[in-house]
N, C-alpha and C positions, 0 to 999 in steps of 0.2 A: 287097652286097645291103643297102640300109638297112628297118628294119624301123621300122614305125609302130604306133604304139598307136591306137587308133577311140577318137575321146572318147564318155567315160558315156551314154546318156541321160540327160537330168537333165529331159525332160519331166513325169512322176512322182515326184517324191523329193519326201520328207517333210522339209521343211525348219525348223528350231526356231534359235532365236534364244538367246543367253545368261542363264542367269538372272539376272547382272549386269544384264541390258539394262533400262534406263527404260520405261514404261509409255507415253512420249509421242511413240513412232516414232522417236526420234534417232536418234543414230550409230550402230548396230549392225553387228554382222556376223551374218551364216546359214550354218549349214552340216547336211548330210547326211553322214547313217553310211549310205545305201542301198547305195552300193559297194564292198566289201569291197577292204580295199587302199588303197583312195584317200581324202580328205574332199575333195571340192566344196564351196567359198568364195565367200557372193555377197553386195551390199551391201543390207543391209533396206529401202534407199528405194528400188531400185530393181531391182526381183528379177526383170525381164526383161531385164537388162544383161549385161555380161560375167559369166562366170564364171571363177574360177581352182580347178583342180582338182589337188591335192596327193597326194604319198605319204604312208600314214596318219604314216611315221615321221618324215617333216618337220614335219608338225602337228604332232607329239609333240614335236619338238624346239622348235618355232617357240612352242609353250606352256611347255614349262619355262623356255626362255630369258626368257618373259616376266614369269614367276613368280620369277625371280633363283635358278631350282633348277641353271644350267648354269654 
């Protein structure tokens, strides 16, 4: 039996931007805390594109790493 997970709605989610991010729409990334569990990942220029939607503890991991905390 394989089981599948139904992706998020992500039609609604409150989406916020880094406070790192530049003021002039650059390269950013978005992401939502609306789904408990997950973070939904999307690129700020283009926020009807793909989205990648994560286990919260990969983001968790995927930011310390970035932080040189791993």
């Amino acid at each position: 039996m394989k089981i599948t997970n139904p992706e998020p709605d992500l039609a609604s989610a409150s989406w916020r931007k880094s406070s790192y991010s530049a003021g002039d729409g650059g390269n950013c990334l978005e992401v939502t805390h609306d789904h408990p569990g997950l973070v939904p990942v999307r690129d700020s220029k283009n926020p009807d594109g793909p989205k990648l939607v994560l286990r919260a503890d990969a983001w968790s991991a995927f930011i310390a790493d970035l932080k040189g905390e791993r």
